[in-house]
C-alpha positions as CSV (number, residue, x, y, z in Angstrom):
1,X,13.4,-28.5,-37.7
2,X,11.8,-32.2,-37.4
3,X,8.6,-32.6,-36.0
4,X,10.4,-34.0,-32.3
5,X,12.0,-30.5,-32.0
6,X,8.9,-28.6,-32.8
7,X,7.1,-30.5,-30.2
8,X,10.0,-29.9,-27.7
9,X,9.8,-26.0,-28.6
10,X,6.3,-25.9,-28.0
11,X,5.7,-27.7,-24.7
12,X,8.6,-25.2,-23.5
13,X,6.9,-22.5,-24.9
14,X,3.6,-23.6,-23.3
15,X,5.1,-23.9,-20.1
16,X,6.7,-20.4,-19.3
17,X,3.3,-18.8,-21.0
18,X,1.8,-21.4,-17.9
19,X,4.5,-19.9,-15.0
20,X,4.9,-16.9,-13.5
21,X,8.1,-16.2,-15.7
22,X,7.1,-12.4,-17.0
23,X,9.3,-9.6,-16.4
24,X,9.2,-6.2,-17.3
25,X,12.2,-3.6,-17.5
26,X,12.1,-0.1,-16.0
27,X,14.1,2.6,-16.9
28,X,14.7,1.1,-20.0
29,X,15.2,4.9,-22.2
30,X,18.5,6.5,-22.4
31,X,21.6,5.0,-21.3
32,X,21.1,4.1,-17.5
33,X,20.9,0.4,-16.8
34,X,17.8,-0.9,-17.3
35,X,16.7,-3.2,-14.4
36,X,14.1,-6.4,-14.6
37,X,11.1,-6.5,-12.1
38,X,8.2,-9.2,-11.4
39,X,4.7,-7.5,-12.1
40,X,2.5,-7.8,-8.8
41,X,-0.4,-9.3,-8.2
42,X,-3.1,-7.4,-7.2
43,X,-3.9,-7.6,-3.9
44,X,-6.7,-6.3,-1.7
45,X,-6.2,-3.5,1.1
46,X,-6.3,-3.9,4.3
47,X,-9.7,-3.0,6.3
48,X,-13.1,-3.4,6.1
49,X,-14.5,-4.2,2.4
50,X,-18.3,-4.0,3.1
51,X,-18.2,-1.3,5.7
52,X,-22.0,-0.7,7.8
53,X,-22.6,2.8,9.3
54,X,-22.4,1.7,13.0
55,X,-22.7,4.6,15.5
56,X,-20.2,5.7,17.8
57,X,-21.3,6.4,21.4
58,X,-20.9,9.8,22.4
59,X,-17.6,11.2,24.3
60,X,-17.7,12.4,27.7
61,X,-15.5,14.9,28.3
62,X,-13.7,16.2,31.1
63,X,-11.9,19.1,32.1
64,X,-8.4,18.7,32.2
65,X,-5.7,21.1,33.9
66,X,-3.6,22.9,31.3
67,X,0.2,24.0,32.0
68,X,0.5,27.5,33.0
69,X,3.1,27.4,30.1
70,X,0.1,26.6,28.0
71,X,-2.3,29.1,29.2
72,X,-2.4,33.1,28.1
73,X,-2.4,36.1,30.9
74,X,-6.7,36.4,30.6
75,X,-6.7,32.8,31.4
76,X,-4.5,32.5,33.8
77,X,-6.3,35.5,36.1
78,X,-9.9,33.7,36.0
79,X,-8.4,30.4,37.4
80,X,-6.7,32.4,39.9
81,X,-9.7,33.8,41.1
């Protein structure tokens, strides 16, 4: 090769080690088709990184009515009361 090809050859070479060119094959044992895929980048999940303890206020609850369908016989007779 003359030196103009090598220098070709290695700015090419240079440039897909540069870009995001890599792929990697899955499945690639036995005789299925292998198939090419783009490694990820990793990226960061969603919600709060540096979380601070912050307190919730407490609930007030309520009574609620409940479906007779809901309710057994025992309950059912107190409320009737």
């Amino acid at each position: 090769m003359s030196e103009e090809n090598l220098k070709k050859l290695l700015e090419i070479l240079t440039r897909l080690s540069e870009s995001d060119a890599i792929l990697n094959v899955r499945g690639g044992r036995g005789r299925g088709a292998t198939h090419p895929y783009k490694p990820r980048d990793v990226t960061p999940g969603y919600g709060v990184i540096n979380p601070i303890k912050i307190e919730k206020p407490d609930k007030d609850f309520k009574k609620v009515e409940v479906s007779r369908a809901f309710k057994n016989k025992k309950q059912e007779n107190e409320d009737g009361q």
